[in-house]
C-alpha positions in Angstrom: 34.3 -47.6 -93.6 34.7 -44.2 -92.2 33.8 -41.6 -94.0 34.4 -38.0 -91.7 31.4 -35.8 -93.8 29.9 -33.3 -90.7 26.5 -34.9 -90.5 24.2 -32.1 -91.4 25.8 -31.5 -95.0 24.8 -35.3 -96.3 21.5 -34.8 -97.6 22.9 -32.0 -99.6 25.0 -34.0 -102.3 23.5 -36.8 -103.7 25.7 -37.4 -106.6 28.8 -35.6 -105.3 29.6 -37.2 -102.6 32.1 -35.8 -99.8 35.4 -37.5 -100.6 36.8 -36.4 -96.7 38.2 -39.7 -95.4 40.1 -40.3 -92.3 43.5 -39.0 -92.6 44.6 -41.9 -91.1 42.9 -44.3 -93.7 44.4 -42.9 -96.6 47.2 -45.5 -98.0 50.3 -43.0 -98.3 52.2 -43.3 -101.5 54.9 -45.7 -101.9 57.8 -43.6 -103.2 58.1 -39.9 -101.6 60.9 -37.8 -102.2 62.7 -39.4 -98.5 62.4 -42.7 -100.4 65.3 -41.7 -103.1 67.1 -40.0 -100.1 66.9 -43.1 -97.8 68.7 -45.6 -100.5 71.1 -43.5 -100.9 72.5 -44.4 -97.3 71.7 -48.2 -98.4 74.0 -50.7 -99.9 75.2 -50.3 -103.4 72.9 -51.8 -105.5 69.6 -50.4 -104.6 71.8 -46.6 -104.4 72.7 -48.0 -108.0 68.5 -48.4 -108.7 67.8 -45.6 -107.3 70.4 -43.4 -109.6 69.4 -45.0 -112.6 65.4 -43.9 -111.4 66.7 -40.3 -110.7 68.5 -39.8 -114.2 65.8 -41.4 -115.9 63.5 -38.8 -114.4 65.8 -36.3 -114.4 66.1 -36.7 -118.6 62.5 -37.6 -119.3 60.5 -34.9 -117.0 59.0 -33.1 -120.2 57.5 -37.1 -120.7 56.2 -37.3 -117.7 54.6 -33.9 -117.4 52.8 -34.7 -120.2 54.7 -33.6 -123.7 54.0 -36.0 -125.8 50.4 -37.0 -124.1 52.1 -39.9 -122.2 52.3 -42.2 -125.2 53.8 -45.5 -124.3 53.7 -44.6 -120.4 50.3 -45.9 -119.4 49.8 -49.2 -120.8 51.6 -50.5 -119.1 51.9 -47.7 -116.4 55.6 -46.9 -116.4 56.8 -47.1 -112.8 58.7 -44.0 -112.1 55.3 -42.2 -113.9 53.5 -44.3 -111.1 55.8 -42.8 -108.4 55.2 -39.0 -109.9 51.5 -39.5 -109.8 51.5 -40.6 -106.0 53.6 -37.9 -105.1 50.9 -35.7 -106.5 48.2 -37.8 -104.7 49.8 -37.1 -101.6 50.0 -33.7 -101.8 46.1 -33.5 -103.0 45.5 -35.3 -99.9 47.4 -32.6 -97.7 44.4 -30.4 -98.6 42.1 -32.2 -96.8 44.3 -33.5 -94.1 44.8 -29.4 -93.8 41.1 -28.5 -93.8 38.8 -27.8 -91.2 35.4 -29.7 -91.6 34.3 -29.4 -88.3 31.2 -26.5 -88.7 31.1 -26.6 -84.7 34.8 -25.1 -84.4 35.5 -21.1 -84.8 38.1 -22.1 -87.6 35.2 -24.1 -89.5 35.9 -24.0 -93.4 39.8 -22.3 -93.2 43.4 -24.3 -92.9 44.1 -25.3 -89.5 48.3 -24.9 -90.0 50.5 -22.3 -91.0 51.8 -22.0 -94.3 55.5 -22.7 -93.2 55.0 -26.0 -91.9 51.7 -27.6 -93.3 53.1 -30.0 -95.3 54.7 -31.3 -92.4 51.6 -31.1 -90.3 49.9 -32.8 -93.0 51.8 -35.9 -92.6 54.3 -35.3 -95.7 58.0 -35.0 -94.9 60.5 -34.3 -96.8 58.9 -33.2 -99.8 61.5 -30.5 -101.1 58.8 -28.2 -101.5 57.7 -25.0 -99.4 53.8 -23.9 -99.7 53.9 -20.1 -100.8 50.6 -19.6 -101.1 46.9 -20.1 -99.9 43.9 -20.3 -102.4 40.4 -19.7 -101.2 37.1 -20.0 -103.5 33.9 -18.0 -103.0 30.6 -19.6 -104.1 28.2 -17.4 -106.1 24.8 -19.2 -104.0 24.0 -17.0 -101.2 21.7 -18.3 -98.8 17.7 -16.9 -99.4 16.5 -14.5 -96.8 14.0 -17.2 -95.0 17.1 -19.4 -94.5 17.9 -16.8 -92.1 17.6 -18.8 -88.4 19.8 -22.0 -90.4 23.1 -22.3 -88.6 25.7 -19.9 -90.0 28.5 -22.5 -91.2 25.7 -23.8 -93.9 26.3 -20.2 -95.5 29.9 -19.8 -95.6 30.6 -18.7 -98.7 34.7 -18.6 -99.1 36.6 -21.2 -97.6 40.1 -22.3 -97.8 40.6 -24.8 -100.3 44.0 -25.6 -101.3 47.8 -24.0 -101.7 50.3 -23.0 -104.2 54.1 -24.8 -103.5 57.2 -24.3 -105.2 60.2 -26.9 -105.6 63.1 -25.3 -102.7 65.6 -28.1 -102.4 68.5 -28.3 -104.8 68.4 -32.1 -104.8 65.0 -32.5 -105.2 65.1 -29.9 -108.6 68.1 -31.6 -109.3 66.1 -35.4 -109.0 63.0 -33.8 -111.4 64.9 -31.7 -113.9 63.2 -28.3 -113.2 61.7 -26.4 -110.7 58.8 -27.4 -109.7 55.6 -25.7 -109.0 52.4 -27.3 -107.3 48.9 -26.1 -107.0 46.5 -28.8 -105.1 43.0 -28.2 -104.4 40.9 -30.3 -102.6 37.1 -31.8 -103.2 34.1 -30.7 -102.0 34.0 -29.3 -98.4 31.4 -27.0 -97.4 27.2 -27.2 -97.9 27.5 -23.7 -100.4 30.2 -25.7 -102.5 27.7 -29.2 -103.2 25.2 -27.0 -104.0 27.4 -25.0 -106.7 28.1 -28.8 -108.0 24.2 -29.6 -109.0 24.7 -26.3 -111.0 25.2 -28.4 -113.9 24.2 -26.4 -116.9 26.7 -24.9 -119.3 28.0 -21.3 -119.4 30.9 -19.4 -121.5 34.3 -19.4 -120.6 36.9 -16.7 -121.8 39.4 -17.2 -123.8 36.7 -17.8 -127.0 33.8 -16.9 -128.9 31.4 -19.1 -131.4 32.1 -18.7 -135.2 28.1 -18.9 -136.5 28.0 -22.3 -136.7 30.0 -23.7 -133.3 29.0 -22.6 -129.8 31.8 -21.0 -127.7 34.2 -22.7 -125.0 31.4 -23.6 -122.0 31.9 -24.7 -118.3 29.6 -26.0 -115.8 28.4 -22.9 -114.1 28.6 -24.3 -110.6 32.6 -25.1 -111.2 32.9 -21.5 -113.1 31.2 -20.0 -110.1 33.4 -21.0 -107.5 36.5 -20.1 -109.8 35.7 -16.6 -110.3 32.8 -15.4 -107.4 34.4 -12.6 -105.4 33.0 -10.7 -102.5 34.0 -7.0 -101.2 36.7 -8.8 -98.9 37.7 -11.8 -100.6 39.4 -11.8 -103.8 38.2 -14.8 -106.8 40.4 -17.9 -106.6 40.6 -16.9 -110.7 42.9 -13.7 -109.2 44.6 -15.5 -106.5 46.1 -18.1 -108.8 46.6 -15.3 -111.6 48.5 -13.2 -109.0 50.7 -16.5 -107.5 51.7 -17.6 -110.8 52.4 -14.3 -112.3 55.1 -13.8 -109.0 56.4 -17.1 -109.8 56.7 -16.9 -113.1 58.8 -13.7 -112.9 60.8 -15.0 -110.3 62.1 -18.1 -111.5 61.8 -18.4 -115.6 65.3 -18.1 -115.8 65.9 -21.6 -115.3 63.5 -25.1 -116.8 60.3 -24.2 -114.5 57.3 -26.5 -114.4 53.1 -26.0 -113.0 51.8 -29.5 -111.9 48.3 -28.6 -111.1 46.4 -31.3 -109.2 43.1 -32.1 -107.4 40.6 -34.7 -106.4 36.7 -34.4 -107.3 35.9 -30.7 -107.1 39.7 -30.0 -107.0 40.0 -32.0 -110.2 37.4 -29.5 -112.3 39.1 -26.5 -110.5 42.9 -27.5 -111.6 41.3 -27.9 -115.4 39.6 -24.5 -114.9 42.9 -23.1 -113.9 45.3 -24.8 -116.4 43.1 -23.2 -119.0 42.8 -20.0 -117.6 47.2 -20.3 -116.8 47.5 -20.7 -120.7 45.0 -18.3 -121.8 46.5 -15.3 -119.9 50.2 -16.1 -119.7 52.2 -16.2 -122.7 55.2 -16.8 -121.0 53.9 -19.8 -118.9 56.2 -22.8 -118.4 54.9 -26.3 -119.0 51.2 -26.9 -117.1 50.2 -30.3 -116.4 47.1 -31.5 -114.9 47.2 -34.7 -112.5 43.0 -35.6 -112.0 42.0 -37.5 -109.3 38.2 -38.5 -110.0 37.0 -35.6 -111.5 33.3 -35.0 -112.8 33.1 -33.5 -116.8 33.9 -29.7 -116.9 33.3 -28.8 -120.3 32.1 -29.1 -123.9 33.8 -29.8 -127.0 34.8 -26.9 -128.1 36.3 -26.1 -124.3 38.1 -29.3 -125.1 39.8 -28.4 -128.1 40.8 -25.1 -126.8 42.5 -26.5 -123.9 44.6 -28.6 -126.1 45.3 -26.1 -128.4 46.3 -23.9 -125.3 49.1 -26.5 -125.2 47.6 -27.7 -121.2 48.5 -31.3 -120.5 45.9 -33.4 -118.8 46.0 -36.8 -117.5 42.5 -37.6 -115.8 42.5 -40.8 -113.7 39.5 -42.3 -113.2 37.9 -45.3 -111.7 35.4 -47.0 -113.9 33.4 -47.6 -110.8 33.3 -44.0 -109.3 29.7 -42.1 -110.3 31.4 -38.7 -109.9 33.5 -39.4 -113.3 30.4 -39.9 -115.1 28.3 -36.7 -114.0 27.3 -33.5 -114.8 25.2 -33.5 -117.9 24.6 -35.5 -121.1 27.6 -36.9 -122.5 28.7 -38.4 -126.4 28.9 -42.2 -125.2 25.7 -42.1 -124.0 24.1 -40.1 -126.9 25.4 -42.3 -129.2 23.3 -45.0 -127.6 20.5 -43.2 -128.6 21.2 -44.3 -132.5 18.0 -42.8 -133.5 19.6 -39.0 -132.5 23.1 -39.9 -133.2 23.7 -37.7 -135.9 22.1 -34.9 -134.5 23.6 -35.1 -131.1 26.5 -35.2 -131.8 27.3 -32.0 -134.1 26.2 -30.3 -130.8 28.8 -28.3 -128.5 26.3 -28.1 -125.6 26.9 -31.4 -124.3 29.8 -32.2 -121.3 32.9 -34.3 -122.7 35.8 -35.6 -121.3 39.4 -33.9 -121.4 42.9 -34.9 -121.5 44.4 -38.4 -121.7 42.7 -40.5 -119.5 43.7 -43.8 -116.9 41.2 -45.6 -116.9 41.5 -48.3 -113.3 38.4 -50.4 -111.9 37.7 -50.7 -107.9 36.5 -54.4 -108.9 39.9 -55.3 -110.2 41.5 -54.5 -106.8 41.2 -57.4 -104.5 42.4 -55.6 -101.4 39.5 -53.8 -101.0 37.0 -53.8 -97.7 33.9 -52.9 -99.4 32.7 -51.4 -103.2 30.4 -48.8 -102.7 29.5 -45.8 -104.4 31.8 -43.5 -101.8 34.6 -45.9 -101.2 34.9 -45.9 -105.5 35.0 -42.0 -105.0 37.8 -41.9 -102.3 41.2 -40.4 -102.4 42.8 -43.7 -100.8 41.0 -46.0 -103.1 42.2 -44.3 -105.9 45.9 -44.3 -105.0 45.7 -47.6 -104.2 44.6 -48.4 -107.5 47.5 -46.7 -108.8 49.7 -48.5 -106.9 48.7 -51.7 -108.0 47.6 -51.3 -111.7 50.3 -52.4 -114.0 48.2 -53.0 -117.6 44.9 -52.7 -119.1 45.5 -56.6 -119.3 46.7 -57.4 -115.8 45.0 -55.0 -113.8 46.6 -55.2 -110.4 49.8 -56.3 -109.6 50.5 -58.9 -107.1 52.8 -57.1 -105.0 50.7 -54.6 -104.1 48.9 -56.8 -101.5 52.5 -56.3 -99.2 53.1 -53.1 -100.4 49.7 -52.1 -99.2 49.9 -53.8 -96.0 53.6 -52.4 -95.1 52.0 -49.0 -95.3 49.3 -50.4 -93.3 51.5 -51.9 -90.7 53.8 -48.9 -90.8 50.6 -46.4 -90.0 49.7 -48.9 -87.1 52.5 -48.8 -85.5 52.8 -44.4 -85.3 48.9 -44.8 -83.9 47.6 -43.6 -86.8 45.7 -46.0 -88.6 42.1 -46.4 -88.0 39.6 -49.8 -89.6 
């Protein structure tokens, strides 16, 4: 396995592991936006397929963006839903294709393509959609004054770490039904943002207070941090995302307008942070759906109910296997092993809980696999493979998705990209 994590930032995230792969490794989505365009210039039956799959999604967008909390969609997973989610996937792993990890170059930490043609650059073609914007985080840690002679890229504190797109092309708007709007972050990239990640203890959120006997909406403070730290020269991602979506909101709510915020690890507790902040402050926001890749807890309870009550949709997907899903802080399934305190336990906000509807896939059901370890379980590719292959909670991974795998394999191969 190869795993490209700059060597001196290891020893600094024990449970949050770096989820930077290879670009090359990464197993591309099946079904990209090309894909629909491609069969059209097919014979007639498969242009007849892919109609039918265009309509479909075309008529039941609000379904798949979450409306009715993807009833009847997951199990089994419906396959255009399937196609949707690794469309998102791919853009999630733009970010990091985008990213500069290198903390020997003078661009360390910042995007290494323009705005106008990243997503190209990135490896996605043809994806209808133009990147607008460019998000940066600032972590609250500041290096202590004896850390002075460390090397400077293990105190960056902002960094780029993901972009705003909006939905251009008429054909693909007119595929999903709406204008779409995408906001991907990636996962953890620089030493300052593992170290905000062991910051694991709760803190209040706005948007709610406690009523006497219930504490208040709370956050993990490291994942707060990096949402709303600012610096004399650098504004909070909070106001950057306010700022984007506020310009896009007044630009296009004339017509069906959708936010599909998405991210990986890090990225994941970010784009819940930010759908709850969208809905909080914008009370003429358009649908906001989350798409989790592996994400760790954010909240408590009570943060959970007021995100649903916001009217947020969030689908996490998580991999039984990956340790990042299960972490930070004390959780209800594993207090209510602890019988003794169960009644206690759990009339208490303070503890982390999981959000949003969840799809729940296992590395060990996946029989393409090289190797099961605590980072390959964490990866972007592993989990999109998953995706690609799960069709049911009772048959867990499809059989074509041994050749589906290896055409992308074979396909990656034969550009000289692909790396074992």
């Amino acid at each position: 396995m190869r795993i490209a994590i700059p060597s001196p930032n290891k020893h600094l995230a024990p449970l949050f592991k770096s989820p930077t792969t290879s670009i090359n490794s990464v197993v591309k989505p099946t079904y990209p936006y090309s894909y629909f365009r491609r069969l059209k210039h097919r014979e007639t039956g498969r242009t007849t397929i892919a109609a039918k799959r265009i309509a479909i999604c075309k008529k039941k967008w609000m379904e798949y963006q979450g409306i009715n909390n993807w009833e009847g969609l997951l199990d089994p997973l419906d396959d255009n839903l399937r196609r949707e989610i690794l469309r998102y996937g791919e853009f999630v792993e733009a970010t990091y294709r985008s990213f500069d990890f290198n903390p020997s170059s003078p661009t360390y930490a910042t995007c290494k393509h323009p705005r106008s043609s990243l997503l190209a650059r990135a490896g996605i073609q043809e994806t209808g959609y133009q990147v607008t914007r460019y998000l940066r985080a600032t972590c609250g840690v500041q290096m202590p004054h004896w850390a002075s002679n460390v090397p400077s890229w293990m105190g960056t504190r902002s960094s780029w770490i993901g972009y705003v797109a909006v939905c251009h092309d008429g054909r693909e708007i007119s595929r999903l039904g709406r204008r779409d709007v995408v906001i991907a972050f990636r996962g953890t990239g620089t030493c300052l943002e593992w170290i905000e990640n062991l910051h694991a203890n709760l803190t209040c959120v706005g948007g709610g207070g406690g009523n006497g006997r219930e504490e208040g909406p709370m956050v993990g403070s490291g994942f707060l941090s990096l949402y709303t730290s600012k610096t004399a020269s650098k504004m909070s991602l909070q106001d950057i995302v306010r700022e984007e979506v506020a310009r896009i909101i007044k630009m296009y709510s004339d017509k069906p307008l959708s936010l599909t915020i998405t991210g990986h690890s890090l990225g994941a507790a970010l784009a819940i942070l930010s759908a709850y902040d969208i809905r909080s402050n914008f009370s003429n926001a358009p649908m906001v759906t989350v798409i989790s890749f592996g994400g760790p807890r954010v909240g408590n309870r009570t943060f959970r109910r007021f995100l649903e009550k916001s009217k947020a949709n969030v689908l996490r997907i998580v991999n039984s296997d990956d340790l990042v899903t299960k972490v930070p802080g004390l959780k209800d399934d594993v207090v209510r092993l602890l019988w003794l305190f169960r009644e206690r336990m759990e009339c208490t906000s303070s503890t982390y809980t999981d959000v949003g509807r969840e799809l729940r896939l296992s590395s060990r059901e996946c029989p393409y696999l090289g190797s099961i370890d605590l980072a390959t379980c964490h990866e972007l590719k592993t989990y999109l493979q998953l995706i690609s292959g799960f069709v049911s909670s009772k048959c867990p991974f499809r059989a074509t998705a041994k050749k589906v795998l290896s055409v992308n394999k074979r396909r990656s191969r034969d550009k000289g990209q692909y790396l074992n």
